[in-house]
C-alpha positions as CSV (number, residue, x, y, z in Angstrom):
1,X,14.1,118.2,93.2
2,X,17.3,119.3,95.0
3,X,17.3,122.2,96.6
4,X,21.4,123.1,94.9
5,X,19.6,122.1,91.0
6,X,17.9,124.4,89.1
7,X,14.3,123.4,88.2
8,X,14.6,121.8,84.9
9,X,12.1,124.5,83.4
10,X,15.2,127.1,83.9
11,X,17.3,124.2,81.9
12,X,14.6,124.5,79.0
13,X,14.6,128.2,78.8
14,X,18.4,128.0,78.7
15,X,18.9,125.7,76.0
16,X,16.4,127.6,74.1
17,X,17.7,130.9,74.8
18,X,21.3,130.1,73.3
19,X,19.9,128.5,70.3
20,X,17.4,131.7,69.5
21,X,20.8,133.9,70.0
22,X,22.6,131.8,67.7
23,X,20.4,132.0,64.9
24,X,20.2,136.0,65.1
25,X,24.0,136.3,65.5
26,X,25.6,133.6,63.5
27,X,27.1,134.2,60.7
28,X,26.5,132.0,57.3
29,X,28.7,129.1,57.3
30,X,30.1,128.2,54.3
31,X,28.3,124.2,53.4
32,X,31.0,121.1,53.6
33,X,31.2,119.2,50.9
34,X,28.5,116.7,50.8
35,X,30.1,113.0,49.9
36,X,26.9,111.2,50.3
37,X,23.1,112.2,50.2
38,X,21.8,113.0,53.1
39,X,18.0,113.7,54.6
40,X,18.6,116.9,55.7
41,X,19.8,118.3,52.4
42,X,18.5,121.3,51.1
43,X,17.1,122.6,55.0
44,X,17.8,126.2,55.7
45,X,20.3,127.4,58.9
46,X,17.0,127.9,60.8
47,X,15.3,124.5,60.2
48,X,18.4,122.8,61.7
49,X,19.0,125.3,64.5
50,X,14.9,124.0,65.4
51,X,15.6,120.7,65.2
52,X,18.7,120.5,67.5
53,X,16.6,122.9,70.0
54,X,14.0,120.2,70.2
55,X,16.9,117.4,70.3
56,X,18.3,119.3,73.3
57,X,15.3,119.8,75.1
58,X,14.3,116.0,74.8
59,X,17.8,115.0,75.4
60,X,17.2,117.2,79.2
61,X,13.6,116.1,79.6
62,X,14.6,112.5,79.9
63,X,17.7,113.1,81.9
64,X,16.1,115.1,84.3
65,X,12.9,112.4,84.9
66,X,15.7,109.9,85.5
67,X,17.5,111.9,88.1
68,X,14.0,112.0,89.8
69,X,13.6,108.7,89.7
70,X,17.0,107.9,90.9
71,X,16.6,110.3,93.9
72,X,12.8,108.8,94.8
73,X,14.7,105.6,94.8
74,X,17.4,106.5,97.4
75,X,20.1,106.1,95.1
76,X,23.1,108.4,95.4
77,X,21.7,109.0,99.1
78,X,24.1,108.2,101.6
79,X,23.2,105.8,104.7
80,X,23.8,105.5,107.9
81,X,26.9,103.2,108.3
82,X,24.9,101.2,110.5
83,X,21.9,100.6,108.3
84,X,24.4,99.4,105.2
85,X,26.0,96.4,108.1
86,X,24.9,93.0,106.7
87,X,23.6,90.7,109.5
88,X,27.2,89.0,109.6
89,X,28.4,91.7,111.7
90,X,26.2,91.0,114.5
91,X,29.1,88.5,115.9
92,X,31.2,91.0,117.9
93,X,28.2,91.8,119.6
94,X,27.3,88.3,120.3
95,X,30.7,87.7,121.3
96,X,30.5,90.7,123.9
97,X,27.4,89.3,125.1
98,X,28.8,85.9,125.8
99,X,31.7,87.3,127.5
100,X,29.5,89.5,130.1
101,X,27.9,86.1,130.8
102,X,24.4,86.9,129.3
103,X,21.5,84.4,129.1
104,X,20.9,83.1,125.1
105,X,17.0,84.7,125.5
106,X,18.8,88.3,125.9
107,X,20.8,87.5,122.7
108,X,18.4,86.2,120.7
109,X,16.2,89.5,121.5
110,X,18.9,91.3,120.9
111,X,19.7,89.6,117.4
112,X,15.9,89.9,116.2
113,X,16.1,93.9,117.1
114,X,19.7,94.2,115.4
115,X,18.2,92.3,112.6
116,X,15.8,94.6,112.0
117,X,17.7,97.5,112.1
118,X,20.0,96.6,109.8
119,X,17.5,95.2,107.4
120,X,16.3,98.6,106.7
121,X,13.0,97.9,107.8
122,X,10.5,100.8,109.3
123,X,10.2,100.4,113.1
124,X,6.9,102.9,113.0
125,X,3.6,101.9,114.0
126,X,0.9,102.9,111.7
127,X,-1.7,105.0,112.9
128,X,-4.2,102.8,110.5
129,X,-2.5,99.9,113.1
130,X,-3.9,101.3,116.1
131,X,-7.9,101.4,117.6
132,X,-8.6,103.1,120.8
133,X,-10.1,100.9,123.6
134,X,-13.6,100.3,123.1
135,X,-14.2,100.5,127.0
136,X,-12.8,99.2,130.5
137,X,-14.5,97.6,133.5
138,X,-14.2,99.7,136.4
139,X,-13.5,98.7,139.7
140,X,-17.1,98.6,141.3
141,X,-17.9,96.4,138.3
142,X,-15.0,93.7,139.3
143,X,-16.9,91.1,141.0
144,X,-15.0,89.1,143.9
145,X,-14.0,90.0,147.3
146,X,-10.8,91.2,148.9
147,X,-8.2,88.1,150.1
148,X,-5.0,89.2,151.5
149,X,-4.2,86.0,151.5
150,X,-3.5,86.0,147.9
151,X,-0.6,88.5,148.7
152,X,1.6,85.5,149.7
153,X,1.7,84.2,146.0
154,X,2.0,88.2,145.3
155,X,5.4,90.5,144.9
156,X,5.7,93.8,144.5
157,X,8.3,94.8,141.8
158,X,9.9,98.4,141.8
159,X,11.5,99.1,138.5
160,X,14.5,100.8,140.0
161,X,17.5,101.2,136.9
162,X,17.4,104.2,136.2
163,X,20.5,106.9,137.0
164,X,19.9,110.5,138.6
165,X,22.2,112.3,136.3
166,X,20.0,114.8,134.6
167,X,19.5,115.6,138.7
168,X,23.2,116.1,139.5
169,X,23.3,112.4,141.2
170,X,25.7,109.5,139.6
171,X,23.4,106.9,141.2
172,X,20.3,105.4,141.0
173,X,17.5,108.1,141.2
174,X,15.9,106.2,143.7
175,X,18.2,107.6,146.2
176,X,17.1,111.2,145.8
177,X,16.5,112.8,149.0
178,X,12.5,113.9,148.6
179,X,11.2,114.3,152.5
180,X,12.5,115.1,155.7
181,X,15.5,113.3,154.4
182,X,14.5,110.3,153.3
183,X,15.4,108.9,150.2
184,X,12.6,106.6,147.6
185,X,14.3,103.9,149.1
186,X,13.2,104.3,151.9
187,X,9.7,104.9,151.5
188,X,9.2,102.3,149.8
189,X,11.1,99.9,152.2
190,X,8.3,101.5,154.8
191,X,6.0,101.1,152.4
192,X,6.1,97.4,152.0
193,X,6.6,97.0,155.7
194,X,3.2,99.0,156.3
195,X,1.3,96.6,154.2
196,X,2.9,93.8,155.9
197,X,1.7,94.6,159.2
198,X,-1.6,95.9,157.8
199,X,-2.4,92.5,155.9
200,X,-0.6,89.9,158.3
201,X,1.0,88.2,155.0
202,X,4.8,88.0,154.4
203,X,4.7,90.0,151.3
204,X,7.3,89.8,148.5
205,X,9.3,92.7,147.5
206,X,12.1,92.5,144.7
207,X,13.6,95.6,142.9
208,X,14.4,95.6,138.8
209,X,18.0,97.0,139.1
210,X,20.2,97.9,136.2
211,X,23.9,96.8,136.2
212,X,24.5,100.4,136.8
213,X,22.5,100.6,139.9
214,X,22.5,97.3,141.5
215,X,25.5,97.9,143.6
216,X,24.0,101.3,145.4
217,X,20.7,100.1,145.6
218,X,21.7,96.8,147.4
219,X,23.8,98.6,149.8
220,X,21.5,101.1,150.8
221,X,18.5,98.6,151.6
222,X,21.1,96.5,153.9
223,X,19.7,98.6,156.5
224,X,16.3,97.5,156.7
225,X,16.4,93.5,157.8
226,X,12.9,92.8,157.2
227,X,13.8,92.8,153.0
228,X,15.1,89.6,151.9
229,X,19.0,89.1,151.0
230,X,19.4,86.6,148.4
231,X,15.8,87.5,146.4
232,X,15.9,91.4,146.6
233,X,16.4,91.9,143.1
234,X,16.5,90.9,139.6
235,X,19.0,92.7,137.2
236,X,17.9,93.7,133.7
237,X,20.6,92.6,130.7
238,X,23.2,95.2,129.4
């Protein structure tokens, strides 16, 4: 029930209150003249005053059960505007997309998720849906031996798009100072150069930028010459 209705017991005891008042205080009214025979002819003043109580009362007992239902239903709830767009309105999106150049698999994804927003649909995860891992190998029980040759068909990825703003920096968080003033850039530039010299193989190294942080990121690491140029990073879609 709403919390601004009054239960509809207080509705009952209302209706039932006035019509007990109006049967001690009314005065005798004087009967119409009767043109046709009716039913009701010949019931006393108190006899009708009981049967319109109980028409009231069943009269607000159905129409509160159908303001329950309406409410259980959603109806008379307001939506979010953008849960009541139809699909249709996906197409300045697309459009925007298009424009910024992006590929059709990032608009396609994009679609499917905007499809299912505005459907209505819950984007929850059961807990009935999900089992806990029965059990995982550990590493002595990984059969095989070490190759470091197998690093040349390897490449290290750093996921690298996030901003430093909840940090007071308007760029990448990567470039946070963290010891004797180098930034994560750097250590993981040295990093990748340690386990190049360590392994003899010409490891890969490529950075996930976001279109917010490509620009510092790719500037900053045109210090170290040992990282590649054209293959440094791959940007994720807007």
């Amino acid at each position: 029930a709403s919390p601004n209705r009054p239960p509809m017991a207080m509705h009952v005891l209302g209706a039932a209150c006035c019509s007990l008042g109006f049967v001690r205080w009314a005065k005798p009214i004087p009967p119409a003249p009767v043109v046709q025979p009716s039913a009701l002819e010949g019931l006393g003043t108190p006899a009708l005053l009981f049967i319109s109580l109980v028409a009231t009362v069943t009269v607000m007992l159905i129409a509160s059960w159908l303001l329950s239902q309406s409410e259980q239903r959603g109806v008379g709830v307001p939506l979010s505007p953008l849960a009541t767009r139809p699909a249709t309105k996906f197409s300045p999106f697309e459009r925007k997309m298009r424009n910024e150049g992006l590929s059709e698999a990032a608009i396609a994804a994009f679609k499917h998720n905007f499809d299912v927003l505005v459907s209505g649909k819950s984007t929850m995860i059961p807990e009935a849906d999900i089992a806990p891992v029965a059990s995982l190998p550990t590493l002595a029980q990984l059969k095989g031996r070490p190759d470091a040759k197998l690093l040349k068909k390897t490449v290290m990825v750093k996921l690298n798009g996030g901003l430093g703003t909840g940090m007071g920096l308007a760029k990448a968080k990567s470039l946070l100072v963290v010891k004797d003033g180098q930034t994560f850039l750097d250590l993981i530039a040295k990093q990748v150069a340690s386990m190049r010299k360590s392994f003899g193989e010409d490891l890969a190294f490529m950075v996930m930028n976001s279109f917010s942080t490509s620009r510092d990121t790719l500037d900053f690491l045109a210090k170290y010459d040992f990282l590649a140029r054209d293959d440094l990073e791959f940007v994720q879609n807007k």
